[in-house]
Backbone bond lengths (Angstrom), bond angles and torsions (degrees), N, CA, C in turn:
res aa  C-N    CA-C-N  psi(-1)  N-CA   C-N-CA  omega(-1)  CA-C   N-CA-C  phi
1 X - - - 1.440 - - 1.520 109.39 -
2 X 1.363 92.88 141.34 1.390 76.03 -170.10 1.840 100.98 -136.18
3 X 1.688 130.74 159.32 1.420 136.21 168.62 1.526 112.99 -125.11
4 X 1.084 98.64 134.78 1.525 131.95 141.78 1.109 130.87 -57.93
5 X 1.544 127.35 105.86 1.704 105.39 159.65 1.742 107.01 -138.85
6 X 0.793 117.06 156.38 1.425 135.00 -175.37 1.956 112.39 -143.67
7 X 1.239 117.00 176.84 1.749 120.91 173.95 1.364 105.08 -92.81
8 X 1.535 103.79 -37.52 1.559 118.23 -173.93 1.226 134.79 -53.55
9 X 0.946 136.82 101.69 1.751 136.83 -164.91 1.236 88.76 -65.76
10 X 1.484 136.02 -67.21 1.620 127.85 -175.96 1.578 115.70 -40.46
11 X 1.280 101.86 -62.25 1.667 105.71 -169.03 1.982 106.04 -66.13
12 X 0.991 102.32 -22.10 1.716 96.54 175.79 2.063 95.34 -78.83
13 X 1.187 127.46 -26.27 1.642 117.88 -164.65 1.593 83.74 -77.50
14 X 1.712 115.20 -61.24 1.678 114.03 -173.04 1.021 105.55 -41.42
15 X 1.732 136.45 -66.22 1.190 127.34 -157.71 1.869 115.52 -58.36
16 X 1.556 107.42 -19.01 1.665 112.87 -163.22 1.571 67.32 -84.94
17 X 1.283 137.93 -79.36 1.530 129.07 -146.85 1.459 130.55 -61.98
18 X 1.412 98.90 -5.48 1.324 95.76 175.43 1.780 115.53 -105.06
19 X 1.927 106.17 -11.49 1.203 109.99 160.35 1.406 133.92 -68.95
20 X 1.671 96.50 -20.08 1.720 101.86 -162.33 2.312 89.35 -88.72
21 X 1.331 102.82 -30.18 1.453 114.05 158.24 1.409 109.05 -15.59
22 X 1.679 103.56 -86.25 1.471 129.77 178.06 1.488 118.72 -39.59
23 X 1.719 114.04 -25.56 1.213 107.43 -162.95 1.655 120.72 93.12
24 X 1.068 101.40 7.91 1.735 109.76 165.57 1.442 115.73 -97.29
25 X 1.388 115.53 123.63 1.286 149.54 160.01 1.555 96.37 -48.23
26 X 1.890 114.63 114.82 1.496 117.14 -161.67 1.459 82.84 -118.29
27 X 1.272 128.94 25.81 1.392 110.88 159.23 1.780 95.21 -129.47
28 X 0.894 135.90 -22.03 1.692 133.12 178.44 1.248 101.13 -87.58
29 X 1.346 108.85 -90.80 1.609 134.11 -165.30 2.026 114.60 -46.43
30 X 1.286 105.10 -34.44 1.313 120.40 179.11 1.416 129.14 177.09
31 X 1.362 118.49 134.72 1.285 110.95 -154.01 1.431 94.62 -148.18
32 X 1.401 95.91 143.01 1.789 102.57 173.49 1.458 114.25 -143.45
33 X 1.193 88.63 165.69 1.896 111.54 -159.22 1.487 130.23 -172.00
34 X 1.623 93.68 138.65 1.640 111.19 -139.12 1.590 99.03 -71.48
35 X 0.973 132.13 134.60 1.771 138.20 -160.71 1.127 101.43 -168.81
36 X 1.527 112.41 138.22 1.531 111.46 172.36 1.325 123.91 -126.45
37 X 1.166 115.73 95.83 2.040 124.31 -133.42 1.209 85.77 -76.22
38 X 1.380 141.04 12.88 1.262 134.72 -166.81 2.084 105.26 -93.74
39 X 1.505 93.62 -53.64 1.269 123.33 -162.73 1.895 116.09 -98.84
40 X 1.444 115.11 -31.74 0.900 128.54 -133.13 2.280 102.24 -127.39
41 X 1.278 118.31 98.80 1.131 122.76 -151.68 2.132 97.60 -56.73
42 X 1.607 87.51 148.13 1.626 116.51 177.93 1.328 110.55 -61.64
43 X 1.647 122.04 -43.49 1.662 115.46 -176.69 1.510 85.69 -79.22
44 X 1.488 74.26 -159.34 2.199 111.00 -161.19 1.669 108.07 13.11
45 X 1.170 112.91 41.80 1.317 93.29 158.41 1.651 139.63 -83.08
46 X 1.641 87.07 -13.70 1.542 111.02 -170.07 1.424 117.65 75.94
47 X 1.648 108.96 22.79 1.802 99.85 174.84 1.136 105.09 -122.62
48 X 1.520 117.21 -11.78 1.571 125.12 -179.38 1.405 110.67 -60.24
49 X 1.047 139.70 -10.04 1.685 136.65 170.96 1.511 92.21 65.02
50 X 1.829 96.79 161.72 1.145 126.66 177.92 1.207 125.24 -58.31
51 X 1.799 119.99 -22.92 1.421 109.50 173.87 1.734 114.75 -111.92
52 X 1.991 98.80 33.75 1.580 96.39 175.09 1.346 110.32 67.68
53 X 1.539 123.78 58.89 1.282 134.16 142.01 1.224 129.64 112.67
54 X 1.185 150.84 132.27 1.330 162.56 -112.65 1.648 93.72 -87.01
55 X 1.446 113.23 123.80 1.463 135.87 149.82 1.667 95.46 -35.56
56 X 1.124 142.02 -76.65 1.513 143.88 -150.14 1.060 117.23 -126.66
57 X 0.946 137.69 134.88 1.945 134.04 -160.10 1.800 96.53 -159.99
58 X 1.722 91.25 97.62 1.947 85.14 164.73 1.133 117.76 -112.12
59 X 1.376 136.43 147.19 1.399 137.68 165.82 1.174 113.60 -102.31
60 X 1.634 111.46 124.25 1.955 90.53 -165.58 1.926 74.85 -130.21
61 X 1.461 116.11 82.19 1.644 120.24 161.80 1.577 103.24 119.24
62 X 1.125 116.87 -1.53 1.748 99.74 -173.05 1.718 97.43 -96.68
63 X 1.108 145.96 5.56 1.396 136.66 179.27 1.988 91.63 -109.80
64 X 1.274 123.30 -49.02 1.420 120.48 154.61 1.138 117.55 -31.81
65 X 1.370 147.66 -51.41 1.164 142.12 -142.85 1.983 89.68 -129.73
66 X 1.301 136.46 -8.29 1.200 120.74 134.86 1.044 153.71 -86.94
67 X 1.202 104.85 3.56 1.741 142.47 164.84 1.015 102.33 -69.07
68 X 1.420 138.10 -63.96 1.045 146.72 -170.50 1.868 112.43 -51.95
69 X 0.965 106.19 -24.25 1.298 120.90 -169.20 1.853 108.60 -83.28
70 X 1.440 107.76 139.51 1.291 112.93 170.40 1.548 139.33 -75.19
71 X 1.307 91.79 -30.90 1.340 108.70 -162.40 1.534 112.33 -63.56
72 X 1.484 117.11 149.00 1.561 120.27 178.21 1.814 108.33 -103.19
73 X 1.096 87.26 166.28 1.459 110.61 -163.86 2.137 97.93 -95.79
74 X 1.195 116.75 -178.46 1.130 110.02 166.96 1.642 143.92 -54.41
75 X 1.450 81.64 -41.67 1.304 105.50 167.58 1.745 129.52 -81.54
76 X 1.584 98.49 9.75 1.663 91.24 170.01 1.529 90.64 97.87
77 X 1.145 149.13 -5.26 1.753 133.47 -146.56 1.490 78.10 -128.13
78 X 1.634 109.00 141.54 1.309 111.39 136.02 1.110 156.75 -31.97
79 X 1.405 135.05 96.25 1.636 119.47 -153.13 1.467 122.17 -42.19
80 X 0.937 121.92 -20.77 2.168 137.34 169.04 1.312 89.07 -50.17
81 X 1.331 119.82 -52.61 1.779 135.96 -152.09 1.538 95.89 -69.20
82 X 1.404 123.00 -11.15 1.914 111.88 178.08 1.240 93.40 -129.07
83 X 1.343 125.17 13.35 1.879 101.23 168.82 1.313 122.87 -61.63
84 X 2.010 110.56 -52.26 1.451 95.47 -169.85 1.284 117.63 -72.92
85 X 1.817 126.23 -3.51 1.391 88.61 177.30 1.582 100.60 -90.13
86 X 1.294 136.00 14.00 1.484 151.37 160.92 1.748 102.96 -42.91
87 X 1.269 114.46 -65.66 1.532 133.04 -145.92 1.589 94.61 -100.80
88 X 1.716 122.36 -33.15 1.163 128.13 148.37 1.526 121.01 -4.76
89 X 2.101 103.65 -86.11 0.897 124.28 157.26 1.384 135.44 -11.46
90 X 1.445 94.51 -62.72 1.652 109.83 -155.58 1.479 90.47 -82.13
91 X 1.293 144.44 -43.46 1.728 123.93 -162.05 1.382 96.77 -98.25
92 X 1.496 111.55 128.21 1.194 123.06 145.44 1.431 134.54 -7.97
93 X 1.485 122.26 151.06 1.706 97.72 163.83 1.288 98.78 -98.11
94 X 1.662 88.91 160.49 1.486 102.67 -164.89 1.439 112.46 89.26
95 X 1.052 114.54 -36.49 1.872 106.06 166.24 1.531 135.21 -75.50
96 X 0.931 128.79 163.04 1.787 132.29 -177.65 1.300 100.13 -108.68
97 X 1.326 101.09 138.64 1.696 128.49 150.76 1.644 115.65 -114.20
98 X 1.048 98.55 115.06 1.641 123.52 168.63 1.382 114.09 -68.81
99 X 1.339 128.96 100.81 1.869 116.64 137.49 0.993 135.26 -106.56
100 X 1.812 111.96 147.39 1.059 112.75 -177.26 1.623 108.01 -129.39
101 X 1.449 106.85 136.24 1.582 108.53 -166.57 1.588 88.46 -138.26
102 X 1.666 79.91 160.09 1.879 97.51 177.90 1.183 78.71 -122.98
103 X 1.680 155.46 -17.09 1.153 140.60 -164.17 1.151 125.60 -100.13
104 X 1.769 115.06 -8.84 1.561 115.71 -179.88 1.766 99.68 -159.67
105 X 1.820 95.42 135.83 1.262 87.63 -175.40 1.644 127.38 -90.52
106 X 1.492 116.93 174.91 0.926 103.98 -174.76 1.853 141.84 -28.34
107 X 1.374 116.12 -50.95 1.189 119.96 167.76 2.172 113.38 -50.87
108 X 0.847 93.05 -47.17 1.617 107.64 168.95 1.556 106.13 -32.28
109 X 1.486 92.66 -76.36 1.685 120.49 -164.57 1.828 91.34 -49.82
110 X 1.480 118.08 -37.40 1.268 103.89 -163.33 1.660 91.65 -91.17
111 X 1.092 128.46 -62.55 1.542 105.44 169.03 1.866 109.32 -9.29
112 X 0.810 138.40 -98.62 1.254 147.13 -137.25 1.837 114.64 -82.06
113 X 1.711 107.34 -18.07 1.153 104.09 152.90 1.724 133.18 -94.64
114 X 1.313 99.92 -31.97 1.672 107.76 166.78 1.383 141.54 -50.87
115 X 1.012 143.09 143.70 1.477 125.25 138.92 1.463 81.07 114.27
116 X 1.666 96.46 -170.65 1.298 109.01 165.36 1.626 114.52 -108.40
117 X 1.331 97.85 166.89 1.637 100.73 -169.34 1.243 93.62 -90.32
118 X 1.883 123.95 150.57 1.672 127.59 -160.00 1.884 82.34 -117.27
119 X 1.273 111.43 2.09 1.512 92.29 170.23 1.900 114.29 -103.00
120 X 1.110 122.89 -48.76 1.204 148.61 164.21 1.177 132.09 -65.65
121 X 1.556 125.56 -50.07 1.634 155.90 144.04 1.598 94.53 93.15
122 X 0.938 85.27 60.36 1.631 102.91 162.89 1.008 137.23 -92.01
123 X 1.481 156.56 127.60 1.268 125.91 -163.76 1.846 94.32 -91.50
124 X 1.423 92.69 176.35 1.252 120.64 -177.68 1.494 121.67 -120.89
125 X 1.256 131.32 -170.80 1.367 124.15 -170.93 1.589 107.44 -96.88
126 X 1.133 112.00 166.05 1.671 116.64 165.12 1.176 151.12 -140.12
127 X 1.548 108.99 113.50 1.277 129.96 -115.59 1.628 105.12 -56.15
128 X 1.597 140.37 155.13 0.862 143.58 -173.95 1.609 112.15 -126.58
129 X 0.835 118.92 -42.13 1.354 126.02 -174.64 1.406 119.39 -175.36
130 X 1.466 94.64 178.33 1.698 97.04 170.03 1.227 124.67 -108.46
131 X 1.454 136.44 156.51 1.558 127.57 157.56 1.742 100.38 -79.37
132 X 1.331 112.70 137.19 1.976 122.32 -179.31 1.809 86.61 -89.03
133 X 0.812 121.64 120.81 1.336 134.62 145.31 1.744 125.86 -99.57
134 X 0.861 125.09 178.09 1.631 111.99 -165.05 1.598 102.59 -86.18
135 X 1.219 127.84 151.50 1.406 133.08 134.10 1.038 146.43 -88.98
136 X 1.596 114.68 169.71 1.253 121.73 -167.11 1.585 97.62 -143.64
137 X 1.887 115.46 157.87 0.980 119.69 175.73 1.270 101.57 -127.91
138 X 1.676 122.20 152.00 1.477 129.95 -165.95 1.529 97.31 -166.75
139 X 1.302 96.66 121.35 1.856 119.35 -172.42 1.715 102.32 28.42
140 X 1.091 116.24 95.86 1.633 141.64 -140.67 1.377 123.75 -27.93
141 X 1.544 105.22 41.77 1.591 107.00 161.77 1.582 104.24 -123.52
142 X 1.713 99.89 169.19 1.709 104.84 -164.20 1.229 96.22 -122.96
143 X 1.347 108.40 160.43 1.952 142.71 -148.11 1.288 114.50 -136.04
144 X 1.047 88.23 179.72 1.310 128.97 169.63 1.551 147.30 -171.28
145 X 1.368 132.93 125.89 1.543 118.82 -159.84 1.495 88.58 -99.47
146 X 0.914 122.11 -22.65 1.710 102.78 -176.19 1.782 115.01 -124.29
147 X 0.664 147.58 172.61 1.352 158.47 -177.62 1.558 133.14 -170.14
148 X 1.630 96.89 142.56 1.397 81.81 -162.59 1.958 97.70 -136.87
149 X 1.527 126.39 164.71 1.466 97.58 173.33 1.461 83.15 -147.85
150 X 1.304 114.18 176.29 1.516 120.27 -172.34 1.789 99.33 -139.52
């Protein structure tokens, strides 16, 4: 089983219409719903399941595209600056969270998901692997435009 969530009232209707498209059952098979993990508290939502939080959790652009963002949080920190203990929350132990960024590379991505946080002292996740995405070479060192770590 699987969820969807986004802030977007549009992108949560596209994502239901282009599943029910496919032939997916948007109330069994997969279901999504408008949440704004930014603003909007981790309990009682009713998606956290019975054993406290999602087996698998990927982000494929929402830590990219809140990074990008200026704005501070209460505490003075950049809103980027409270995601992971955000996504923390939400997966289970024992479960994986996936990112994938075009905006920071791997070593980055693990900066900011690892360890514990020295403001909060939270722990963080630990790291498992990588997603291989393709490369490229440019004036003779090698790349990558996207990245991902588990």
């Amino acid at each position: 089983r699987m969820l969807g969530i986004d802030y977007s009232p549009a992108s949560i209707e596209l994502a239901t219409r282009v599943a029910k498209q496919k032939g997916y059952n948007t109330d069994e098979d997969i279901r999504f719903r408008e949440w704004d993990i930014l603003q909007e508290p981790t309990a009682g939502n009713g998606w956290e399941g019975e054993d406290g939080g999602f087996d698998v959790m990927l982000d494929k652009g929402t830590f990219d595209a809140i990074s990008l963002n200026e704005e501070t949080d209460g505490r003075g920190r950049r809103v980027c600056e409270g995601y992971r203990d955000r996504v923390v929350e939400m997966v289970k132990v024992g479960g994986r969270f996936l990112v994938t960024s075009c905006n920071w590379t791997e070593s980055e991505l693990r900066e900011w998901f690892e360890g514990k946080d020295e403001v909060t002292s939270s722990g963080g996740f630990e790291f498992e692997g990588r997603v291989n995405y393709p490369k490229f070479k440019f004036g003779g060192a090698e790349g990558q435009s996207v990245y991902g770590i588990v």
